[in-house]
C-alpha positions in Angstrom: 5.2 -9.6 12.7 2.2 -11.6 11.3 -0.4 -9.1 9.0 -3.2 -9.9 7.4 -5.1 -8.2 4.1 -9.2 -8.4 4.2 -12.3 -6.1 3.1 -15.4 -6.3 5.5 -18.1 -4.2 5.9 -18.3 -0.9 9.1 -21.1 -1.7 11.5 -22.7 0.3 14.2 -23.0 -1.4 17.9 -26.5 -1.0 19.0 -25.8 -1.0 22.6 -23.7 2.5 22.3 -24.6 3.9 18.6 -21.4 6.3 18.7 -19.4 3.1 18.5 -18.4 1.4 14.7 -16.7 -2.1 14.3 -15.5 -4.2 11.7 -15.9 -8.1 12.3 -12.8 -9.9 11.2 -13.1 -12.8 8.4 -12.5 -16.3 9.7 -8.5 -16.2 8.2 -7.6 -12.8 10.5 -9.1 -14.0 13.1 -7.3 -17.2 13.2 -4.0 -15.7 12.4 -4.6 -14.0 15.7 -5.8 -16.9 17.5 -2.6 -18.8 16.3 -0.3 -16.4 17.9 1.3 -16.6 21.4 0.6 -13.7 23.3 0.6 -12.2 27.3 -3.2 -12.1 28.7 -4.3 -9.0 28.1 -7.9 -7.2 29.5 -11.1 -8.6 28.1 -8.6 -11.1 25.8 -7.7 -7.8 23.5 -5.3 -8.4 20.9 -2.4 -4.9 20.1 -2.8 -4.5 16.2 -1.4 -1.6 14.0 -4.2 -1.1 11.5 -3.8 0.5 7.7 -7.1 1.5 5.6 -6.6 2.2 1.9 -8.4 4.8 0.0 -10.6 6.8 -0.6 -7.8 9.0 -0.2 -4.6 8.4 1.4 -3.6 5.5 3.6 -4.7 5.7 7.7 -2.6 3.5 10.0 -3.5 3.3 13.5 -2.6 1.7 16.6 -5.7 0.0 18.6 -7.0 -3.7 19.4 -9.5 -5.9 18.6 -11.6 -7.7 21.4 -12.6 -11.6 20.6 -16.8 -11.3 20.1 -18.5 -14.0 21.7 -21.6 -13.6 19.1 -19.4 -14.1 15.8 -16.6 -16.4 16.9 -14.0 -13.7 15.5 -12.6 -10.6 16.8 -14.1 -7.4 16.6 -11.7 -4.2 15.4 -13.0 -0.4 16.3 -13.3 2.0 13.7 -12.9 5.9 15.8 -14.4 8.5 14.6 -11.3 11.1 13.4 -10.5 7.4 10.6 -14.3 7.5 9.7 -14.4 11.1 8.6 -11.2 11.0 7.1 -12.5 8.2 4.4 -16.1 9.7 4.5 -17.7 5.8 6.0 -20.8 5.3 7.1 -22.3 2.3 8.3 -22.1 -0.6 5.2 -19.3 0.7 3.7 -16.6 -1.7 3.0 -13.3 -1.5 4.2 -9.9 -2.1 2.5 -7.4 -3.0 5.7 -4.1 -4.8 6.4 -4.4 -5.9 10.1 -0.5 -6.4 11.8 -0.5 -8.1 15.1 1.6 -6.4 17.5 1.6 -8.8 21.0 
């Protein structure tokens, strides 16, 4: 199982302001692009997601979607994760991405 470590900032999507991403850094996303996988809807990648602190570790199960405006891949942030750290938009993120397909 391939994993990646990176910090990049929570961002709202305009289009539906409930939603929060974070936009992978060039490495993740090429880790994922290097990686055979089955097609999948909308080119989604399976991941298993860990954010450090504040407070204890969050792991999660989810995907990220390739993003046609960044080059990378895009990775949802739900909202039980967000009020468990206390994030708001602009906060940085501590995260280990493992890719699951």
């Amino acid at each position: 199982m391939e994993s990646c470590r990176f910090t990049a900032p929570l961002w709202r999507w305009q289009a539906q302001d409930s939603w929060f991403f974070v936009t992978l850094p060039e490495d993740a996303a090429e880790t994922i692009r290097e990686r055979p996988r089955p097609a999948r809807g909308f080119g989604s990648v399976r991941v298993r997601v860990h954010l450090d602190g504040p407070g204890p570790v969050t792991v999660w199960e989810t995907s990220v979607f390739p993003d046609s405006r960044s080059g990378s891949y895009v990775l949802p942030v739900k909202k039980k994760v967000r009020a468990a750290h206390d994030l708001e938009e602009g906060d940085p993120l501590d995260l280990m991405l493992e890719v699951l397909d």
